[in-house]
N, C-alpha and C positions, 0 to 999 in steps of 0.2 A: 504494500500500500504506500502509496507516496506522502510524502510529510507534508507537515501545515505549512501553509506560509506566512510569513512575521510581514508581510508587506503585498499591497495590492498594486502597487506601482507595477508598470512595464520592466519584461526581462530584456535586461540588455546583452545581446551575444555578436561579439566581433570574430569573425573570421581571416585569415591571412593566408597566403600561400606556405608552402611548407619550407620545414626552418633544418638546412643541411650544416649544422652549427658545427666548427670545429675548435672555436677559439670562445675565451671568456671577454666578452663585448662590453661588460656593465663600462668601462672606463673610456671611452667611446666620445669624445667631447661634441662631436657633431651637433649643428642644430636641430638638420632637417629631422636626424635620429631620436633626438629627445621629443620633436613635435608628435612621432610615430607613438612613443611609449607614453603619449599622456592621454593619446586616444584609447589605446589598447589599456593603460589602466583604469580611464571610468566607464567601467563595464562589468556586467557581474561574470559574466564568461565569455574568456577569452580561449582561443583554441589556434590549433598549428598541429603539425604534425611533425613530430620528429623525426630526421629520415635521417637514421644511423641506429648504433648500437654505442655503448659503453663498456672499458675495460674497470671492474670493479670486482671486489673479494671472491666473485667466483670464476677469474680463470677464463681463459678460452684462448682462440686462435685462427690468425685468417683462416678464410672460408670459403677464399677467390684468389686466382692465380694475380687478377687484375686489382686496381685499385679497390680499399674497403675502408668504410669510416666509420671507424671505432672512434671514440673520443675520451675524455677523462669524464668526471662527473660533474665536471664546475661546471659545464655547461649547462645545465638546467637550472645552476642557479642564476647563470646569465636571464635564459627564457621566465625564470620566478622574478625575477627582479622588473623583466622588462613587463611584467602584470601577468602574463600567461597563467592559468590554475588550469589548463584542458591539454591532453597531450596524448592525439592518437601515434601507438607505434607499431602498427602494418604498415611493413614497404619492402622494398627489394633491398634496402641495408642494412634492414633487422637484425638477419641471419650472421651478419660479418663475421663476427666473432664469436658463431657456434652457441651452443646449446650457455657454453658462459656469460657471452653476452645476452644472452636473455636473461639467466636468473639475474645477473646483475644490474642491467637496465631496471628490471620489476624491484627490486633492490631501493634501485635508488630515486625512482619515481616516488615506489609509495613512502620513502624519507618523509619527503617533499611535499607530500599530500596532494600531488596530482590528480587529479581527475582525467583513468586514462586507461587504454584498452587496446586489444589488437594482438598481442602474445600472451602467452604462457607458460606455464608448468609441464601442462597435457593440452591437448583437445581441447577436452571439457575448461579446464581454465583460460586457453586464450578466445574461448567464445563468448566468453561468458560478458556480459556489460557491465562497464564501469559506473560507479553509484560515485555522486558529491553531492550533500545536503548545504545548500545555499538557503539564505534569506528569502529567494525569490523561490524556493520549493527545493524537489529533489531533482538531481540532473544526470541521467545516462548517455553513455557512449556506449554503441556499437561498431568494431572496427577490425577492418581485413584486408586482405592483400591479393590482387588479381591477376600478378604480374606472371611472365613465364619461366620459374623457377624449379630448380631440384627440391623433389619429393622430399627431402630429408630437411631441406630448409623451414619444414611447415609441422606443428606441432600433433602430434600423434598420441598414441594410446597411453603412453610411458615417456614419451620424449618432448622437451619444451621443443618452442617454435612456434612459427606467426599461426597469425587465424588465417583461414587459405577459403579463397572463392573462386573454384577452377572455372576460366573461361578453355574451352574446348574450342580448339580451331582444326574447321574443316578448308580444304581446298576442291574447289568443286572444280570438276573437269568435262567436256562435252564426252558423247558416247562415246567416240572412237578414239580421240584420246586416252580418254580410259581404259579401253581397251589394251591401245600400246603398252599405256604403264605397267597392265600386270602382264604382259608377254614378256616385256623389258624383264622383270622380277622374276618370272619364272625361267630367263634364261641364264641369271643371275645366280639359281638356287635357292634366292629367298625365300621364294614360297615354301618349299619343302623346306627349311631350315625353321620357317615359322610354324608349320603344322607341326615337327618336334617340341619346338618351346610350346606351344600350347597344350601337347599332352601331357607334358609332364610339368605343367601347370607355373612354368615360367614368365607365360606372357598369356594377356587375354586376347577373345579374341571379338571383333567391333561388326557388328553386324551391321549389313549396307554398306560397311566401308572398306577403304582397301589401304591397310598401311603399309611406307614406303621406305623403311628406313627413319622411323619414325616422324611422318609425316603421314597424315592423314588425307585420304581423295575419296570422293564420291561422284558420283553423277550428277551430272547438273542441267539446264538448258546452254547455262553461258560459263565462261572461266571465271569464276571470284573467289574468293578468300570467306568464310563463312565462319561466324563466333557466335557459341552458344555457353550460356552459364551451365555448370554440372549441376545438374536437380540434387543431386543428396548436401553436396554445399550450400545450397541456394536457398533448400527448405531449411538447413539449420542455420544459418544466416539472418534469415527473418522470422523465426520462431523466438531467436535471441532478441529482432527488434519488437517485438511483440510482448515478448516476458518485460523489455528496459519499458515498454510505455505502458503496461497495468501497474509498476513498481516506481515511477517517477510522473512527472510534471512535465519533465522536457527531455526528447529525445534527440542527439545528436547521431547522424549516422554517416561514416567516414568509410572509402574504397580507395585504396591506391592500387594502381594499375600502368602496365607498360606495353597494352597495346591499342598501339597508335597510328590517328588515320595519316595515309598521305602527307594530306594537309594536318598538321598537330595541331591547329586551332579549331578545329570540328570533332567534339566529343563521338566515341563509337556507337552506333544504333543500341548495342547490346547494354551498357552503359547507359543513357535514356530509359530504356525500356528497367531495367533494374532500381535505379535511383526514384523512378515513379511508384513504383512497388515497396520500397522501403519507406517511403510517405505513406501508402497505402497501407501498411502494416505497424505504425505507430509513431514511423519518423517525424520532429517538427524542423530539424534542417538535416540535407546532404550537403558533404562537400566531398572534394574528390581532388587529389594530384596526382602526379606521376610525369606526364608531360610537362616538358618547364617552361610553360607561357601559360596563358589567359586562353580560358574560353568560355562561352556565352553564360548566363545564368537563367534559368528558366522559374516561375514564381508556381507552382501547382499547390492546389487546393490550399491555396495562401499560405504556404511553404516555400521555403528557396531551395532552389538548388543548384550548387558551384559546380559545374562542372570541369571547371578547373581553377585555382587562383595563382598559378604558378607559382613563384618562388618565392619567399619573404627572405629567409639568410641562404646562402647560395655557396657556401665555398668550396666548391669544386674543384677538383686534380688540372680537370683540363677545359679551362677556362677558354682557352683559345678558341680549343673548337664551337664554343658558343658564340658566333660574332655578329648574331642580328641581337638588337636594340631590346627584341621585342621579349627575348629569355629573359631580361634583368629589369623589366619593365611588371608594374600587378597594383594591386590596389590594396585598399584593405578596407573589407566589409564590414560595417558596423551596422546591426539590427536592432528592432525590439518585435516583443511579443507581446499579447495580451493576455490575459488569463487563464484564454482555453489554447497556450501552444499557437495563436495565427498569428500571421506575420503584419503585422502594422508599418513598418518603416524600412527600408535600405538603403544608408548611407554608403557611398564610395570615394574615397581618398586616394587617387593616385601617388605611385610609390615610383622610386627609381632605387636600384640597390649599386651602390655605391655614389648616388646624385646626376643629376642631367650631366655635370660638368667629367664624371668618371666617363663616360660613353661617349661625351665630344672627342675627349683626348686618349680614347681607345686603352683607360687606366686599368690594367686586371686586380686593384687593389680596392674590390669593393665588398667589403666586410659585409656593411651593415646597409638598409636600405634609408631613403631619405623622403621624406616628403614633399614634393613636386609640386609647383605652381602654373598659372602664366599658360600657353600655347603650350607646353609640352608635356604637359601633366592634363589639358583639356584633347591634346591629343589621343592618349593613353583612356582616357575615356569613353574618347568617338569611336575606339578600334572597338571596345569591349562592348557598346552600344550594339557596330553593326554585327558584332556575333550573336549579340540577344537577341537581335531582329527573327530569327528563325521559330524564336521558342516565343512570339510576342510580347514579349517583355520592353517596353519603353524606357530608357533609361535620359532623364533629364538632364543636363552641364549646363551649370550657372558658377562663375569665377572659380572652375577646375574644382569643382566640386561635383558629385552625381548624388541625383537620387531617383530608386527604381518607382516608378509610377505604379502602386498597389493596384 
């Protein structure tokens, strides 16, 4: 049962892109950065996602041949200081540092008294919704990871690791291509090398479909790429946002995911199609990163939803390779709610992480993000306008400021 509330006043919840933190920011003298943390502190939840792991008293070890970001633990007291009290942790950096940086992450989140969700112990624990009793009632998170990673990164019966929302990707191919492919395979051996593994019960085997070296093909009319959520993830996923909305007031519900259209600024159909359903099962906002830019916000059943806010802290290995504008460019959502969970207001505050003047002068030393004014920052706004345009959403710019038309 959800708790009383000590106050009938409007919930106030800001949103931000997700926070790839590696360093301790509080000392940080910037302006634009302090104008950022005085939004983000009067609010009663504030939320980000932490996309990394921690190395803390229980141990662990990379978990990727490639770059991994582990970090110390000051850094959450950075994001505590900058106001944050909300911290989902499903993403594809979870896992970095193994099954230690899990228990240790959960460690030192709940120090901290975060309000925060997405890994665990087991299974059953990283499913499970995060509870924080606030003034303005009680507050859940529900939180998971979509992206296409190893089985073992994902928390199991016995073994910690993320909460996992398998998207299934089919490749659909015309008849007689299809055809090719399993000739190709059968003259490969494959095939016979597959009807082994599946007798003796090494591999399954995918009805309708034909996989290829692990890639999946089916028939289709036309060539396209086909993403489907896993039904046994999917119902426990939203069984969990349904238990978080009979047990609280306010339901947050958070996906990070790594696949991505063409264009990165166009959320995936399958994604749309989910996030409307986690409203429909108790959700009062989604948000969602992975992709690191901005994409549209859609307002359903007078709920938001972010379908992307890209990046808030960004410090990335390889900065380089990010050299459009539009990576280091996001906003930051400030909401309220009324009583029954709807959404009453959407403020948007254009951000620049490391300031317009880091991205003039092509600077890779952008820590922190800055709050943007003027033409450049009412820019940042007309983009993220015309991506809302899809989902009808209005979004208003008056002196680089937005606000989403209820």
């Amino acid at each position: 049962m959800a708790c009383s509330k000590t106050t009938s006043s409007p919930l106030r919840f800001v949103a931000v892109g997700q926070s790839l933190i590696k360093r301790d920011l509080r000392d940080d003298p910037s302006k634009g950065w302090k104008e950022i943390q005085k939004i983000i502190q009067a609010t009663d939840i504030a939320f980000t996602n932490f996309e990394g792991t921690l190395r803390g008293s229980h141990g662990g070890w990379p978990m990727k041949d490639g770059l991994t970001h582990a970090s110390d633990p000051v850094v959450l007291d950075t994001l505590k200081e900058i106001g944050f009290n909300a911290v989902s942790l499903s993403n594809n950096h979870a896992f970095d540092w193994g099954s230690g940086g899990i228990l240790s992450t959960l460690e030192e989140v709940g120090k901290r008294g975060f309000l925060h969700a997405g890994i665990g112990a087991d299974k059953v624990d990283a499913s499970r919704p995060g509870i924080l009793d606030t003034d303005k009632g009680r507050v859940a998170m529900v939180s998971m990871d979509a992206s296409p990673q190893p089985d073992h990164f994902y928390a199991g019966e016995r073994r910690p690791g993320i909460n996992r929302q398998r998207v299934i990707e089919t490749l659909a191919l015309r008849a007689g291509d299809f055809d090719h492919l399993k000739a190709i395979s059968d003259a490969l051996g494959y095939e016979k090398r597959k009807a082994e593994y599946i007798l003796y019960g090494f591999r399954t085997s995918f009805e309708h479909t034909q996989e290829f070296y692990g890639i999946r093909f089916e028939v289709g009319a036309r060539t396209e790429e086909r993403h489907a959520l896993d039904q046994e993830d999917r119902d426990r996923n939203l069984k969990a946002v349904r238990d978080a909305a009979r047990e609280a007031d306010f339901v947050i519900v958070y996906v990070h995911h790594h696949y991505w259209e063409s264009s990165w600024e166009l959320p995936p159909v399958w994604l749309q199609e989910f996030a409307r359903q986690c409203i429909d099962a108790g959700g009062n906002a989604f948000v969602s990163h992975g992709v690191p830019m901005l994409q549209g916000i859609e307002i359903y059943q007078r709920r938001p939803i972010f379908y992307s806010l890209g990046n808030f802290i960004f410090h990335t290995g390889k900065k380089a390779a990010y050299d459009r504008d539009s990576i280091w460019q996001s906003v930051v959502a400030s909401c309220e709610f009324d009583d029954e969970g709807r959404l009453i207001t959407v403020e948007l505050t254009p951000i620049s992480l490391g300031g317009h003047g880091a991205l003039q002068d092509h600077d890779l030393s952008r820590d922190v993000p800055h709050r943007v004014d003027g033409e450049y920052g009412e820019g940042i706004l007309a983009r993220l306008a015309g991506l809302s345009l899809p989902f009808r959403t209005r979004i208003d710019i008056e002196d680089a400021r937005g606000r989403v038309v209820i």
